[in-house]
C-alpha positions as CSV (number, residue, x, y, z in Angstrom):
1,X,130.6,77.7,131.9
2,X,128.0,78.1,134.4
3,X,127.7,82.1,133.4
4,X,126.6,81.0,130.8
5,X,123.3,78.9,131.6
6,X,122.9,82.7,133.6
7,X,123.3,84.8,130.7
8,X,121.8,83.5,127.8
9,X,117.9,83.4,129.4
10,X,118.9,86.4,130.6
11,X,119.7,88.0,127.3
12,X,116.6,86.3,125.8
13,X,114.2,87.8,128.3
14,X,115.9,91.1,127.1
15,X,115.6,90.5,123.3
16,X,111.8,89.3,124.3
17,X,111.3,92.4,126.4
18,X,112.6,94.6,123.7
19,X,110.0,93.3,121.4
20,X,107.0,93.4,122.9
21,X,107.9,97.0,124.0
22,X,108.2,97.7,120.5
23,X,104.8,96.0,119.5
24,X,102.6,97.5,121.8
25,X,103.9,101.1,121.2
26,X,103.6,100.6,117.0
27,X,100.1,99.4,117.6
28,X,99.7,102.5,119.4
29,X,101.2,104.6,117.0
30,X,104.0,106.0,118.6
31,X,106.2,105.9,114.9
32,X,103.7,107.7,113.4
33,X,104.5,110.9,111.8
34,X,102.7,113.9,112.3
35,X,104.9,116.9,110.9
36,X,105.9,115.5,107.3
37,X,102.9,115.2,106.1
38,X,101.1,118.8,106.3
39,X,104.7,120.4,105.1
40,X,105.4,117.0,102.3
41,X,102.9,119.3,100.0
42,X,105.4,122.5,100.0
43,X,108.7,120.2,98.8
44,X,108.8,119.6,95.4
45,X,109.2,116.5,93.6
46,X,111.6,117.0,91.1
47,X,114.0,120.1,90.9
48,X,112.9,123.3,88.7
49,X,114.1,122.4,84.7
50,X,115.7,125.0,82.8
51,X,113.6,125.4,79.3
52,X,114.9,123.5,76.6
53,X,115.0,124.2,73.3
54,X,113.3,121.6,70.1
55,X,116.9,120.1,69.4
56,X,116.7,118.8,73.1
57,X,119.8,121.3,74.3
58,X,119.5,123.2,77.7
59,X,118.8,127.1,76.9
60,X,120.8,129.3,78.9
């Protein structure tokens, strides 16, 4: 029982640790992404349609 009273604060300080880390390095931009969005221009956004004709069936 007395691992316990060890453990948990120590697992807190952890959790608390891991936080702040995370905190500091999103204020400092470290998630941002730099190579999506010069090459998000060359994807397109839906895939090329086959023509269709006026009675709304796909031309082959």
């Amino acid at each position: 029982m007395s691992v316990v009273f060890i453990v948990v604060p120590l697992a807190a300080l952890i959790v608390l640790a891991a936080v702040i880390a995370f905190v500091v390095s999103a204020r400092r931009g470290q998630f941002d992404d730099l190579d999506t969005p010069p090459v998000r221009m060359l994807n397109d956004d839906y895939a090329a349609r086959k023509p269709e004709s006026r009675d709304g069936v796909t031309e082959n």
